[in-house]
C-alpha positions in Angstrom: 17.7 20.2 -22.1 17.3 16.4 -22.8 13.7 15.1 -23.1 12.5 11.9 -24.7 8.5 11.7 -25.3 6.5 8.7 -26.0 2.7 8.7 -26.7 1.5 5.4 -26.2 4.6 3.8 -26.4 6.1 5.0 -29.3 8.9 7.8 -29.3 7.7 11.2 -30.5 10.5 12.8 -32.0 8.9 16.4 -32.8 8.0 16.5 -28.5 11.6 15.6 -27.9 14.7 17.7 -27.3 17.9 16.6 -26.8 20.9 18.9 -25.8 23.8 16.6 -24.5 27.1 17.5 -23.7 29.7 15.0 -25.7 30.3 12.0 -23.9 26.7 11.7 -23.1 24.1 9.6 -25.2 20.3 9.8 -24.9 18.2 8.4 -27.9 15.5 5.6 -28.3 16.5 2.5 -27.5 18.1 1.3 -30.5 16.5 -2.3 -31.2 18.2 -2.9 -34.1 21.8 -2.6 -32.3 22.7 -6.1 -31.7 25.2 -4.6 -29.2 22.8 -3.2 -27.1 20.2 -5.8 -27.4 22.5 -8.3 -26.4 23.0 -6.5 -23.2 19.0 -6.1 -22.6 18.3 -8.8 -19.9 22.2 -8.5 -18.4 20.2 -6.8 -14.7 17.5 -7.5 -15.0 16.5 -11.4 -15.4 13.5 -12.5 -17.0 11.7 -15.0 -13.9 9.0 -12.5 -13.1 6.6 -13.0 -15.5 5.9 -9.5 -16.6 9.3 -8.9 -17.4 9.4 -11.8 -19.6 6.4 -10.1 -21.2 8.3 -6.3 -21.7 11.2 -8.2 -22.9 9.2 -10.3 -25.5 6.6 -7.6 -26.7 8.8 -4.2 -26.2 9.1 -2.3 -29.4 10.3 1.1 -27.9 12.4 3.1 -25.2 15.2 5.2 -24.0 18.9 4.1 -24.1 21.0 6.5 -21.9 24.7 6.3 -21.4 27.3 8.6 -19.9 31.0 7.8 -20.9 33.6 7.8 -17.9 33.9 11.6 -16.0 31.1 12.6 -17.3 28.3 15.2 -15.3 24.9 16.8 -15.8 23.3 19.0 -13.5 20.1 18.9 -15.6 18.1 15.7 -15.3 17.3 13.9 -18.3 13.2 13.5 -18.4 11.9 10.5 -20.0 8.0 11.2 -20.6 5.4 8.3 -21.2 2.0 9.5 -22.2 -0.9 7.7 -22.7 -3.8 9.2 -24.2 -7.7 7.7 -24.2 -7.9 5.6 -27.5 -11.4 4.6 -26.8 -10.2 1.2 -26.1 -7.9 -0.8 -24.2 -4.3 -1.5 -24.8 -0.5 -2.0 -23.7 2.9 -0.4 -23.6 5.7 -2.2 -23.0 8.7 0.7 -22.3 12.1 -0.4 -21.7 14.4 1.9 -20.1 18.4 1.2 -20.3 20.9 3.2 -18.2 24.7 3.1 -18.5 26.7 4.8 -16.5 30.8 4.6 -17.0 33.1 5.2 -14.3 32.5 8.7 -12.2 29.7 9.3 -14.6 27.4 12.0 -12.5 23.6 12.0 -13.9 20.1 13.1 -12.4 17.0 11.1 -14.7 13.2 11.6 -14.2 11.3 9.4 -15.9 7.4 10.3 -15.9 4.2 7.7 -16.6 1.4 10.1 -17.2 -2.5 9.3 -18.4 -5.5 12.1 -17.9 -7.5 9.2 -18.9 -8.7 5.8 -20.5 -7.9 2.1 -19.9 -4.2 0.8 -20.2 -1.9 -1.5 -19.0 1.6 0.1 -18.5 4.2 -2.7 -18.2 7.6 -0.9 -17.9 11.2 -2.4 -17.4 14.0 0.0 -16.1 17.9 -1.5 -16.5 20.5 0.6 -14.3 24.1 -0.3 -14.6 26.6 2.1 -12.3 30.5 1.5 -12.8 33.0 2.4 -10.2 32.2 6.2 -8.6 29.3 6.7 -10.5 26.5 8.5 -9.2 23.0 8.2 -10.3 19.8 10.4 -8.9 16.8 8.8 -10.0 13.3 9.7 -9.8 10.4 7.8 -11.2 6.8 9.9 -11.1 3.8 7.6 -12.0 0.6 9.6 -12.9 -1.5 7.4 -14.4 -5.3 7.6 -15.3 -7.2 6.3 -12.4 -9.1 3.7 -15.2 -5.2 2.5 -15.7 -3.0 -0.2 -14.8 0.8 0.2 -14.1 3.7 -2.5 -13.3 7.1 -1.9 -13.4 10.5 -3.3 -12.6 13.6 -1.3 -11.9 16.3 -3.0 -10.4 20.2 -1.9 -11.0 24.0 -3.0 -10.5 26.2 -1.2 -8.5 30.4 -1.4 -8.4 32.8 -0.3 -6.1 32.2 3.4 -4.7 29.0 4.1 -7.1 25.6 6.1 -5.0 22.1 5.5 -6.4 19.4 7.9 -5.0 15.7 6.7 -6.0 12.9 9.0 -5.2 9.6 7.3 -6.2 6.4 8.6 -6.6 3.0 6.7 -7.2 -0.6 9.0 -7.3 -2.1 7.3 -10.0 -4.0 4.3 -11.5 -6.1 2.1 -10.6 -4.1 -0.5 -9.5 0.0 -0.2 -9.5 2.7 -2.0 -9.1 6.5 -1.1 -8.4 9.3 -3.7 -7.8 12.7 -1.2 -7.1 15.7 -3.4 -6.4 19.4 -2.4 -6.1 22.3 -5.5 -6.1 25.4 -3.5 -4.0 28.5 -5.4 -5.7 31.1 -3.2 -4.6 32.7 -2.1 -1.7 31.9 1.8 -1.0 28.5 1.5 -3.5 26.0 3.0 -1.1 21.8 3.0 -2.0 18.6 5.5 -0.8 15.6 4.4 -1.5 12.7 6.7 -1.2 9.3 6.3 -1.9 5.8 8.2 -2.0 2.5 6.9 -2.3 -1.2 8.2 -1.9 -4.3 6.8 -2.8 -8.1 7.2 -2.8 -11.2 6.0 -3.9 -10.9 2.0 -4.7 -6.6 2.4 -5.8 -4.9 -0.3 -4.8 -0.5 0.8 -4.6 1.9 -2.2 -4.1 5.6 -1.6 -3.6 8.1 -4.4 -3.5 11.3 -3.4 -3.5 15.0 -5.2 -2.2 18.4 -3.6 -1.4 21.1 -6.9 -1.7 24.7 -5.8 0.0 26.4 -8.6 -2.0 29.9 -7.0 -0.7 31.0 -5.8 2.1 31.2 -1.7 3.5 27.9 -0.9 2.2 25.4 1.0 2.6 21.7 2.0 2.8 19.0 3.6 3.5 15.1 3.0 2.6 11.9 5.2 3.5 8.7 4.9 2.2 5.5 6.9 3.1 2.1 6.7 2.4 -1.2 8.1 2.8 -4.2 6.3 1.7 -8.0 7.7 1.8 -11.6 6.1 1.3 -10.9 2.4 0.3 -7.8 2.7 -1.1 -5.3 -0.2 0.0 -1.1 0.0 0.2 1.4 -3.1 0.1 4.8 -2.5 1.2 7.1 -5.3 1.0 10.7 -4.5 1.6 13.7 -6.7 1.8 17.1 -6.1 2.6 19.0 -9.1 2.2 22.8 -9.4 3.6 25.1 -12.1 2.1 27.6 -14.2 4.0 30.6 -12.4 3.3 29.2 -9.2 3.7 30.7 -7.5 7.0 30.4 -3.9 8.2 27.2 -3.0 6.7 25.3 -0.5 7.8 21.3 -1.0 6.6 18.1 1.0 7.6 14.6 0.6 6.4 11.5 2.2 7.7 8.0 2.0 6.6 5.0 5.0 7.8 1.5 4.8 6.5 -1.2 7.3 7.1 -4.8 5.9 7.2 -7.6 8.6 6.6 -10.5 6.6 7.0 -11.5 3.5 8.7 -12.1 1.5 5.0 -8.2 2.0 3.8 -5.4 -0.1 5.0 -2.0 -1.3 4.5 -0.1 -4.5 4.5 3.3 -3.6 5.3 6.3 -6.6 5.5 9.9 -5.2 6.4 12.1 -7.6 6.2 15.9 -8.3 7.2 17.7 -11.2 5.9 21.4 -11.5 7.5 23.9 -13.7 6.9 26.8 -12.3 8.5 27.5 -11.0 12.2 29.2 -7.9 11.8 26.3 -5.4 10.5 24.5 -2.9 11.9 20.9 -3.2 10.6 17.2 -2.1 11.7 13.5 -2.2 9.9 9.9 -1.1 11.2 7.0 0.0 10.3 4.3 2.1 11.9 0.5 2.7 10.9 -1.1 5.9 12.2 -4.7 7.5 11.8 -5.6 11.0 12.1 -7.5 12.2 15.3 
């Protein structure tokens, strides 16, 4: 079993287990590693301004790397958990992934609050070699006084499959930008996605596949059902560079309404360059009889 806790941002050794086979590392992120700190920032760039914030106020994390061949059928669970201080604060986690060539992982990371007011402001770093296979799933359960915002966005080489599977039930407001850059020929992406919200929750996805190479591939669905006066975003772009023939791209949106006061603003969107793809988006908005 490998399991990293934090509680409120700060790694929790005696809550955390880990049992990796050799080749694979999973620890906090090691700040004081100028190796690895020089590569913080090498994804992910620092424009948006809450990721400038994460990278300028980030104290803790989880580093995980798999050396070359390297497989585990038993997904690695990073746990953040906030408790109710009595006031509010802010985490800043920041999540690096490493994966060498025909590394094979599964990774759950988990945002969890029963309650109390927070700000959540996560960063997640994904770099997949040649073959490598990453299954991701991100499970945000925040307290519904709580704020989350989080940026995952990964690198992909030659022949590498990423499988996201997100899930967003919590907080009071929440934001999730997922974005995948396809470098190599062969890398193929899924991006899946869950949301639900009631009461006065507002859930915003933004997410953006980029086939920067040609033979790719990908595929996006995202769901949602929203209750009472809850409101959904979903903005979705899959972007197709110039030199990019033969790709193959599909993005769908759905969005169940349970009440006349919720809504959703959904935006698919294709951006093509070249002339030999095969790509489709939509979006539908339904409401129970």
């Amino acid at each position: 079993k490998c399991q990293l806790t934090f509680i409120d941002g700060v790694f929790a050794p005696n809550l955390s287990k880990v049992d990796a086979p050799e080749g694979l590392t999973v620890t906090p992120l090691p700040f004081r590693d100028p190796e690895v700190v020089s590569y913080l920032g090498s994804v992910i760039e620092d424009s948006r301004p809450f990721v400038a914030l994460n990278t300028a106020f980030a104290r803790d994390g989880a580093h995980v790397r798999a050396r070359s061949g390297v497989r585990l059928e038993t997904p690695i669970h990073l746990l953040f958990l906030s408790t109710d201080r009595g006031a509010p604060f802010v985490t800043y986690p920041r999540i690096l992934i490493e994966l060498e060539p025909n590394a094979h992982l599964s990774l759950v990371e988990s945002f969890v609050g029963l309650s109390g007011v927070y700000l959540t402001n996560a960063v997640t770093e994904i770099s997949l070699s040649e073959g490598a296979t990453l299954d991701y799933t991100k499970v945000q359960r925040e307290s519904h006084q709580a704020f989350h915002v989080a940026a995952m966005e990964v690198r992909q080489a030659r022949n590498s499959v990423f499988r996201s599977h997100s899930i967003a039930l919590g907080a009071a407001i929440s934001r999730n930008d997922a974005a995948t850059r396809l470098e190599g020929e062969g890398a193929d992406a899924t991006l899946n996605g869950l949301f639900e919200g009631t009461g006065r929750q507002v859930v915003d996805n933004h997410t953006t596949i980029d086939h920067a190479s040609p033979h790719t591939t990908s595929r996006e669905l995202y769901k949602g059902v929203l209750g009472e006066r809850a409101k959904g975003v979903f903005l979705g772009r899959i972007h197709v560079r110039p030199h990019a023939q033969k790709i193959d791209a599909i993005q769908t949106n759905r969005t169940l309404l349970l009440s006349d006061s919720a809504a959703i603003h959904t935006r698919p969107q294709l951006e093509v360059h070249a002339d030999d793809v095969r790509c489709s988006h939509g979006a539908s908005i339904g409401r129970l009889d």
